[in-house]
LUMNUGU-944328 format. One line per field, with one value per residue (C-alpha): residue number from 1; x, y, z. Coordinates in Angstrom, 3 decimals. Layout:
BEGIN
resi [NUM|...] $
X [X|...] $
Y [Y|...] $
Z [Z|...] $
END
This chain:
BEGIN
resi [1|2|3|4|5|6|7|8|9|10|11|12|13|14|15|16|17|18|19|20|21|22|23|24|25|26|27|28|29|30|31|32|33|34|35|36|37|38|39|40|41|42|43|44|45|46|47|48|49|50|51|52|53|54|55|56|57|58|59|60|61|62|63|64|65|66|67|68|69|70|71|72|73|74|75|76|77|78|79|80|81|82|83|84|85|86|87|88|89|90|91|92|93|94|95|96|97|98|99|100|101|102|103|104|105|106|107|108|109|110|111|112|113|114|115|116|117|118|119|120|121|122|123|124|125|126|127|128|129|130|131|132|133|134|135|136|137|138|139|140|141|142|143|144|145|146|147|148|149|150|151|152|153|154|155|156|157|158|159|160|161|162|163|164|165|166|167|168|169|170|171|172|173|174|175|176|177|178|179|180|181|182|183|184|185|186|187|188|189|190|191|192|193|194|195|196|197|198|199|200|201|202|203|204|205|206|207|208|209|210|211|212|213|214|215|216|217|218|219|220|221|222|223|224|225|226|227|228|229|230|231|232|233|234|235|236|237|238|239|240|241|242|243|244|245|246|247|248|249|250|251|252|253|254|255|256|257|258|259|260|261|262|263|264|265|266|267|268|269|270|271|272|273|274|275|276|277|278|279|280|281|282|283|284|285|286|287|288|289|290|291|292|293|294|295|296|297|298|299|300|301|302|303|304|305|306|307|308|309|310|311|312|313|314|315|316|317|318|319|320|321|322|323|324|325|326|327|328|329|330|331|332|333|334|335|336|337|338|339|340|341|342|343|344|345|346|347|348|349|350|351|352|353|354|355|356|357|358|359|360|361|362|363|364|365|366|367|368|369|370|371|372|373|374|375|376|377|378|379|380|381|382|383|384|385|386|387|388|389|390|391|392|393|394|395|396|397|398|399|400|401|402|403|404|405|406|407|408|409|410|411|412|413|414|415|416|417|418|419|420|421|422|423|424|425|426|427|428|429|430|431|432|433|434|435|436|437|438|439|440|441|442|443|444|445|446|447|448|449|450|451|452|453|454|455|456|457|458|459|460|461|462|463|464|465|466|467|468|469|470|471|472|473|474|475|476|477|478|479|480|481|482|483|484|485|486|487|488|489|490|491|492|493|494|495] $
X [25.656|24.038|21.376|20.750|20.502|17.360|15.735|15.819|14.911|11.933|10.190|10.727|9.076|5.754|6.151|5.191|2.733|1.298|4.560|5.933|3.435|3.799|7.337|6.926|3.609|6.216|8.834|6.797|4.808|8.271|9.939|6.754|6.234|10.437|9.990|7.833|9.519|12.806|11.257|9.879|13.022|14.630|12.320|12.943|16.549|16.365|15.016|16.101|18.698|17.830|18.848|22.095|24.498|22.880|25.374|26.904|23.387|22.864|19.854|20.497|18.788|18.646|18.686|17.268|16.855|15.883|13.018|13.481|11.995|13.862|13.539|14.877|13.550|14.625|14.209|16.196|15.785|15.365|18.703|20.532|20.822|22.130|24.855|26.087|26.772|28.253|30.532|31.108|33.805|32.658|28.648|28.067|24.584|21.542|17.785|15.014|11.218|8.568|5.469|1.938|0.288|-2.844|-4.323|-7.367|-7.503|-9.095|-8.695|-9.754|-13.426|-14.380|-16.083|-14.928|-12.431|-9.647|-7.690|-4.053|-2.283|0.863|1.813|5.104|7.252|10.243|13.123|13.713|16.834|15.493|14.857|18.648|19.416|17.684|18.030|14.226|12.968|10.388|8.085|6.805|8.116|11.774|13.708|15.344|12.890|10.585|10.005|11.631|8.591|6.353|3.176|4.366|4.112|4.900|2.406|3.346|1.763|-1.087|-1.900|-1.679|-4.603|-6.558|-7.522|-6.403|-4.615|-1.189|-0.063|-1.926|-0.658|1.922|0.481|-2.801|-3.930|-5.140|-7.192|-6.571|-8.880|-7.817|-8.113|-4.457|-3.903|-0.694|0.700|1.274|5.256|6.146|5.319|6.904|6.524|5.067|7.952|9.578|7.038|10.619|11.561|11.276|9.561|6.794|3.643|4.478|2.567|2.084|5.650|4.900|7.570|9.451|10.137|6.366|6.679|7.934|9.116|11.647|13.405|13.464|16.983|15.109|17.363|14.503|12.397|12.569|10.552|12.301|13.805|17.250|19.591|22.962|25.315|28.477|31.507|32.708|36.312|34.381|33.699|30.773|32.531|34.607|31.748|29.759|32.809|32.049|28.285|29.045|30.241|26.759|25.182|28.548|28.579|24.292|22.425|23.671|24.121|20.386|19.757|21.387|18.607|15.918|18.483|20.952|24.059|23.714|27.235|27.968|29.086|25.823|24.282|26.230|25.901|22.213|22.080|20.228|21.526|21.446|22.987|23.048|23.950|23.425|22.271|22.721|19.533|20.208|19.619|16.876|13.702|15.050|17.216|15.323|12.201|12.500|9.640|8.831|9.508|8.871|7.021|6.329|9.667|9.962|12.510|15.653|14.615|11.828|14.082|16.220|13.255|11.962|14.844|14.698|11.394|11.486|15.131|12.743|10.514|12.901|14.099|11.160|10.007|13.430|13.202|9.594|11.103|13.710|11.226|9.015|11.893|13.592|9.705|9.624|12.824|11.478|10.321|13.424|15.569|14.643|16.190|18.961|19.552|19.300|21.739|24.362|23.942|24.395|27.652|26.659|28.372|27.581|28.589|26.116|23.307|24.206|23.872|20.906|19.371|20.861|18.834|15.527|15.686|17.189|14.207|11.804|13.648|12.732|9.788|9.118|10.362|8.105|5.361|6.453|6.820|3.375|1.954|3.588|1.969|-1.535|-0.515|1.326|-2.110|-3.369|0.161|0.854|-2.360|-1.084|2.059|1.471|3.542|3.708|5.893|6.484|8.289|11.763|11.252|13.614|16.219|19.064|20.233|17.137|17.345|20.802|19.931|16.718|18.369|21.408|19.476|17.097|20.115|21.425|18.340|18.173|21.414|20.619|16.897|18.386|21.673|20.286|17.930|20.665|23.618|20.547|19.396|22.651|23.986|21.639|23.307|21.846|22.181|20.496|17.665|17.152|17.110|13.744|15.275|12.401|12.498|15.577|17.998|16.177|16.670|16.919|13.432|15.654|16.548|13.343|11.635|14.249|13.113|9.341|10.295|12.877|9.382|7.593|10.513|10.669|6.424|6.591|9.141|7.206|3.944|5.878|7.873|5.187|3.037|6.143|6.483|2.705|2.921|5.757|4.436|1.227|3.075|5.011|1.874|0.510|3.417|3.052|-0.607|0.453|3.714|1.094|-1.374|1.221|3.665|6.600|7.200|7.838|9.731|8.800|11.287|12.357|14.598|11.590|9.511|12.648|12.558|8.983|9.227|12.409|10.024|7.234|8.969|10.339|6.738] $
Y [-1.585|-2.046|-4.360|-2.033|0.867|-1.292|-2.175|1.861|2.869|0.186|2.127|5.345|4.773|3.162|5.655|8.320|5.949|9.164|10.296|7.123|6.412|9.660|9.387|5.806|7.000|9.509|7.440|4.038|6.784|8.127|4.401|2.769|5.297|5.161|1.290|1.679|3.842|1.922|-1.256|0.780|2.599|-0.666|-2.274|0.637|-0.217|-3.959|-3.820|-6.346|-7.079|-10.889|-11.711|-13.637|-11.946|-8.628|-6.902|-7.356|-6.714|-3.894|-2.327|-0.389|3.434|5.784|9.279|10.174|13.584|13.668|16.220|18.594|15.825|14.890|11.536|9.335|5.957|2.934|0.664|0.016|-1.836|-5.115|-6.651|-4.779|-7.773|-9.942|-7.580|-6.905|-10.853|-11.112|-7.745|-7.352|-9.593|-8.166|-9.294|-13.053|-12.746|-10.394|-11.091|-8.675|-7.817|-6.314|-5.484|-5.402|-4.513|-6.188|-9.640|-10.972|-14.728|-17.764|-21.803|-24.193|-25.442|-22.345|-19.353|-17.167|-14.451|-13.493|-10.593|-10.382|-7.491|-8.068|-9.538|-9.066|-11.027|-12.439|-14.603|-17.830|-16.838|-14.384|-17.652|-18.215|-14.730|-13.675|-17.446|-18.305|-21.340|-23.163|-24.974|-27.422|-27.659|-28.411|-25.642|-26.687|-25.999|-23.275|-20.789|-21.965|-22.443|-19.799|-19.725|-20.646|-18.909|-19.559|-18.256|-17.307|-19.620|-16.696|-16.475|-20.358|-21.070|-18.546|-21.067|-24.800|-26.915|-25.918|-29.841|-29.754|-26.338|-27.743|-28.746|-26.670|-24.522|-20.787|-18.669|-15.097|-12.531|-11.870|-16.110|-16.745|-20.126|-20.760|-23.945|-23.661|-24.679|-24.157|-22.641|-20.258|-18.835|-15.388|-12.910|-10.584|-7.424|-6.082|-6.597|-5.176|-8.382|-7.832|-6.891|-9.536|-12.734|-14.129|-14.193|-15.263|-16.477|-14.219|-16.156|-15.780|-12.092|-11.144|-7.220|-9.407|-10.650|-7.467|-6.181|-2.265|0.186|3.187|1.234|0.865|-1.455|-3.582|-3.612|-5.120|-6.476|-7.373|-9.604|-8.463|-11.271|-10.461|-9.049|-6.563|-2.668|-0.687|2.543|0.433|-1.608|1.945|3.267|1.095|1.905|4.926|1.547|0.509|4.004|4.043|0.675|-0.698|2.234|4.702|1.831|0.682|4.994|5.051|2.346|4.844|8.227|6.961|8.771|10.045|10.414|10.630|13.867|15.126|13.201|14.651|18.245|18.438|17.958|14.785|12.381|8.365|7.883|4.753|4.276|1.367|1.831|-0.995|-3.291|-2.292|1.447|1.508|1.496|4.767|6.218|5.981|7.716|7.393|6.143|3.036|1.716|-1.712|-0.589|2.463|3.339|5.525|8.515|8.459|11.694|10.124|7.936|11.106|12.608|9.812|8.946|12.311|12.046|8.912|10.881|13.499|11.231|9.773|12.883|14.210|11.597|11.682|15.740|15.045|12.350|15.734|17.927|16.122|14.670|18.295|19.372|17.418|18.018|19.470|16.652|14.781|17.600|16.519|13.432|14.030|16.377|13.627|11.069|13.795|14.584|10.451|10.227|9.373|10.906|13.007|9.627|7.515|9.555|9.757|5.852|6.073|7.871|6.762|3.450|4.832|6.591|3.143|0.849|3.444|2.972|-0.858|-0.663|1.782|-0.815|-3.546|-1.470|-0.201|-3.406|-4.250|-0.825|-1.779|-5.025|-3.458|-0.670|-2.589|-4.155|-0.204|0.762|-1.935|-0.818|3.211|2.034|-1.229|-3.192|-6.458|-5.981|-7.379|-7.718|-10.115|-11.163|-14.460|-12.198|-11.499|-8.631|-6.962|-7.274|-6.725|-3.181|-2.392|-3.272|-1.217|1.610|1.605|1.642|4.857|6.509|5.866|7.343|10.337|10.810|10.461|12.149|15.593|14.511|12.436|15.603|17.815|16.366|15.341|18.497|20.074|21.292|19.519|23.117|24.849|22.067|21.303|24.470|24.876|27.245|25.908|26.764|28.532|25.833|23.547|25.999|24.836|26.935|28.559|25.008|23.800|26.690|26.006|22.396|23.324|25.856|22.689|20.478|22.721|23.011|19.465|19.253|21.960|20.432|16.514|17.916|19.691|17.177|14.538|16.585|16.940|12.979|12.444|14.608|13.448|9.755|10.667|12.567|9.562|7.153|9.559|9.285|5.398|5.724|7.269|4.738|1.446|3.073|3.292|0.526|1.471|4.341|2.788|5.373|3.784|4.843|8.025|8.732|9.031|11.349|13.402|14.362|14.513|17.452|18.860|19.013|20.219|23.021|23.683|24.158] $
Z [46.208|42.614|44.216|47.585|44.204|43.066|46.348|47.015|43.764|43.713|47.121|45.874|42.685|44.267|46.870|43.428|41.445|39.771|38.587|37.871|35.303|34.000|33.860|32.007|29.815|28.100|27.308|26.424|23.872|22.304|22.247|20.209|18.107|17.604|17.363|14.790|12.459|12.764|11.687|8.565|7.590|8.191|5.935|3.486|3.388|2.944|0.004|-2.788|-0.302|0.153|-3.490|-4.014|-5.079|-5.208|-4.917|-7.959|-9.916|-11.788|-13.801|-17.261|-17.252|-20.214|-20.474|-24.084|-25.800|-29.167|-30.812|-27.744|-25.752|-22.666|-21.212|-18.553|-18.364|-16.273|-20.005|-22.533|-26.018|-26.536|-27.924|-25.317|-23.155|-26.024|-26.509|-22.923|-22.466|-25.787|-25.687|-22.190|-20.370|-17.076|-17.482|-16.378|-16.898|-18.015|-17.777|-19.084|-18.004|-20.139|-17.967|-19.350|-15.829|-14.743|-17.223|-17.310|-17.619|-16.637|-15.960|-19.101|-18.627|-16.927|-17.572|-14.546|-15.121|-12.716|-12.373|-11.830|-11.341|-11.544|-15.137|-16.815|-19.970|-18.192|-19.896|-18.570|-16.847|-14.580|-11.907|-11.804|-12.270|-9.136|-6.765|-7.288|-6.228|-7.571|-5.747|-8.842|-12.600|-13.674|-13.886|-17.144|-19.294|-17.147|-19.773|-22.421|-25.142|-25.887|-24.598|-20.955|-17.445|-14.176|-11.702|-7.618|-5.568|-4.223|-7.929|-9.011|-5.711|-7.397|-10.101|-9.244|-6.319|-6.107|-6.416|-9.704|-11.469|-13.191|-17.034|-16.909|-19.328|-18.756|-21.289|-21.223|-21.998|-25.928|-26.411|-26.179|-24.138|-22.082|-20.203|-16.521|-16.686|-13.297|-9.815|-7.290|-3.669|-3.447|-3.557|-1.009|-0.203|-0.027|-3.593|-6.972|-8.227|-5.077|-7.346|-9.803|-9.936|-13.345|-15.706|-19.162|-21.337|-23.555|-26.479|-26.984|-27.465|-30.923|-30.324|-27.946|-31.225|-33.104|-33.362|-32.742|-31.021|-31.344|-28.518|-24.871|-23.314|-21.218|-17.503|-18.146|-15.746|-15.795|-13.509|-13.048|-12.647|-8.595|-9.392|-12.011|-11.326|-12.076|-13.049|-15.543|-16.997|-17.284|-19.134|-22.071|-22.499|-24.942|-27.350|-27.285|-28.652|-31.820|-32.761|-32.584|-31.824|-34.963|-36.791|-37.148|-36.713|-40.104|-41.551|-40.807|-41.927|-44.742|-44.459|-40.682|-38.893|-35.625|-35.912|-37.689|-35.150|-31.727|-33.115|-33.469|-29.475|-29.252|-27.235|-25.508|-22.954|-20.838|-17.713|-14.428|-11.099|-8.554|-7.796|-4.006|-4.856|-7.059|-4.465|-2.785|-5.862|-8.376|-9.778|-13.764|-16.169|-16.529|-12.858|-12.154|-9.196|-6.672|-5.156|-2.805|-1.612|0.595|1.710|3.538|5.279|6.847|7.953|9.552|10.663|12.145|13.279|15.123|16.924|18.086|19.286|21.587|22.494|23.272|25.745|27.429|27.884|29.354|31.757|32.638|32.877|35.667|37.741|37.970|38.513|41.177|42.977|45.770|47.446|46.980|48.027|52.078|51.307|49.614|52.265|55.095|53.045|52.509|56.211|56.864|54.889|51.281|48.664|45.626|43.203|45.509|44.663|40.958|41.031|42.980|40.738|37.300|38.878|39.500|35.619|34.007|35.696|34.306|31.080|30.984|32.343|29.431|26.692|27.816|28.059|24.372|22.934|24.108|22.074|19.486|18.955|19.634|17.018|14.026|12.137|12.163|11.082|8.492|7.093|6.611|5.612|3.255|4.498|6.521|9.313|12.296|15.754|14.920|18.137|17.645|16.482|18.732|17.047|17.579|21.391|21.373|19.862|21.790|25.409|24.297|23.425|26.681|28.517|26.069|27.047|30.497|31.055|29.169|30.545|34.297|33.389|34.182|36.751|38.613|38.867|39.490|42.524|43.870|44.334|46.454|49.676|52.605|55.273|52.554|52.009|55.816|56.872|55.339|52.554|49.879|46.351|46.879|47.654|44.486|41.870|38.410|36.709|34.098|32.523|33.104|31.215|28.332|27.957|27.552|24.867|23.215|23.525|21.867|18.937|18.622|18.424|15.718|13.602|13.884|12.592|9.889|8.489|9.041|6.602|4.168|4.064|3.782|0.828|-0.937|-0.574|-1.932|-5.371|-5.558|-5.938|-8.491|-10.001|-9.882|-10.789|-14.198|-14.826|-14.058|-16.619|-19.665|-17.603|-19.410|-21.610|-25.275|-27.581|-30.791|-33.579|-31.575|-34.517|-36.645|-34.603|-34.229|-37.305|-38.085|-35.280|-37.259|-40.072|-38.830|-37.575|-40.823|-42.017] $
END
């Protein structure tokens, strides 16, 4: 039956080449453009994803108030990460960043200068902390001297041979010279660590070794041990502002209290969000890099919904259009002894070859359409054609919305009544203009609502790399001795 289902289906459809490219025009137009913004959100929610254990990685936020100033930064001072590992039970490891955006620098024996964007301080642990290979050096002693970096590979062929980076010498802009200790592939686009390229040693960087609790500079991250919970290691944090952070407060104000201290209405308060969160949960200062918003993702999520939905209420809206030239012959199979449930499958058939038709033709859109989109988007994404998941979900859902396109179409046409249709009754006996007028109007909804929230998303991405603009200009916000200006407002005021 299935197989007589396809033979039928197969004549009818080049029997209507007009309307069966229609018919597949619609749908292979709402499936790429749905294609599309899957493998983006998907993307979107991958991020940092592809580090081990990275779900047990947190970064350390602070919310500061102090002066009437209200801050919430995604740093934290520099001896914090000391003190987790040594106080905490529940932290197996920490590593910290301190970013200096963009260095100028150049190979020994050369006078040519090259920019790289993407410079931060990194201690040496941040290779283990975060599975990073390296592709030459020793990881035992990457990092560990001052005056070291290790450079991505992109950034190492920028000045030498990669099988020669190892021991070189670079000369940045303010004379300083560092060893080439070790090199690394380019990271995941997907990643917090995606802009980076250059990591110079910590241990060359003196604020690093300054017990100061006043300023935050660096990105801190913390490993927490696998039987360990969040909400219980976040618990302690208020430890951290008692026993260090008043403490060294009380160097700069001699015989501040706590109490003196909590009244006033200042506050620090830290607190961790996990690594898995932070590209679409977080938007403090001093970002590592341009996140971006979960409430894109919903409305693309939406949008690219829509999308399908609107090509499968097109595919409706022509086959019930059309009904009156298949209403003869459902009229003359009725009359030859099929039944309604034959005709459903008939038709079901005829809607689910569109369907596939549809995907292959989408697929192929999509390829022609992803260098034009990577370039709007940023990204580098691709088809995973090798993976099987991916065709297990794209078959899956072309059969979804075959069903659903032909659904209508299928118990529409069947039950026309064959004395009503033979007889010559027209129009009258195919009915169905109400419905069809409602679809047009739910088109037009659906078009309204796409340009809408299309122009909501363009907007919030483009605050959010203005936003970005303004973090990479300052990198990270540093609140030298915010004690101090505290009260330098308190007495200014008091003037």
């Amino acid at each position: 039956m299935f197989r007589n289902h396809i033979k039928i289906a197969w004549r009818s459809l080049n029997k209507q080449p007009f309307f069966t490219f229609l018919n597949i025009f619609g749908l292979t137009i709402g499936m790429a453009g749905g294609l599309l913004i899957s493998l983006y959100i998907y993307d979107e929610l991958s991020y940092d994803k592809m580090f081990p254990d990275a779900e047990q990685i947190y970064r350390l936020n602070a919310d500061i108030k102090f002066g009437g100033a209200e801050n919430k930064v995604a740093v934290v001072p520099a001896p914090m990460a000391d003190v987790l590992v040594n106080d905490f039970p529940q932290v197996e490891a920490t590593t910290r960043f301190r970013t200096i955006g963009s260095t100028l620098l150049k190979k020994s024996g050369t006078i040519r200068n090259v920019k790289l964007t993407g410079t931060t301080y990194a201690d040496p642990s941040f290779l283990d902390f975060f599975g990073i290979d390296l592709l030459l050096g020793d990881k035992a002693t990457v990092l560990k001297d001052p005056n070291m970096v290790v450079l991505t590979k992109s950034a190492a062929e920028k000045f030498f041979s990669i099988d020669e980076a190892v021991g070189q010498t670079l000369i940045f802009d303010s004379g300083d010279t560092f060893t080439v200790s070790a090199v690394i592939d380019d990271l995941p686009r997907n990643s917090l660590l995606s802009d980076y390229t250059l990591f110079i040693a910590m241990a060359g960087y003196a604020d690093a070794k300054i017990p100061n609790w006043g300023t935050h500079n660096y990105n801190t991250f913390v490993k927490l041990s696998p039987l360990s919970e969040s909400a219980d290691f976040e618990e302690g944090l208020p430890y951290i502002v008692d026993t260090y952070v008043l403490t060294w407060a009380q160097t700069v104000f001699p015989g501040m209290t706590k109490e003196q201290f909590d009244a006033s209405g200042n506050y620090i308060r830290y607190s961790t969000i996990p690594l898995t969160d932070i590209h679409l949960h977080s938007h403090r200062k001093g970002e590592m890099n341009a996140n971006n918003s979960i409430q894109n993702i919903y409305i693309l999520s939406f949008i690219a919904l829509f999308l399908i939905v609107l090509a499968s209420v097109n595919f409706m809206n022509l086959s019930t259009a059309g009904s009156l030239k298949r209403a003869k012959e459902v009229g003359i199979r009725k009359t030859l002894g099929s039944n309604r449930s034959t005709l459903i499958g008939q038709f079901l058939t005829e809607s689910g070859l569109i369907s596939f038709a549809s995907l292959l033709a989408a697929l192929g859109l999509t390829l022609l359409l992803m260098p034009y989109f990577n370039d709007l988007s940023n990204k580098q994404l691709s088809i995973p054609f090798l993976e099987p998941y991916f065709w297990l979900t794209i078959i899956v859902a072309t059969v979804i919305l075959g069903l659903l396109s032909g659904s209508y179409p299928a118990f529409f046409l069947s039950r026309f009544a064959p004395i009503k249709v033979l007889s010559g009754s027209g129009s009258s006996a195919v009915g169905g203009g109400k419905l069809r007028n409602g679809l047009v109007v739910f088109q037009f909804a659906i078009s309204v609502f796409l340009i809408v929230a299309t122009l909501v998303v363009y907007g919030q991405l483009q605050f959010i790399q203005q936003k970005d603009l303004g973090y990479k200009k300052e990198q990270v916000l540093i609140l030298n001795d915010v004690y101090a200006l505290g009260a330098k407002s308190n007495l200014l005021k008091k003037k």
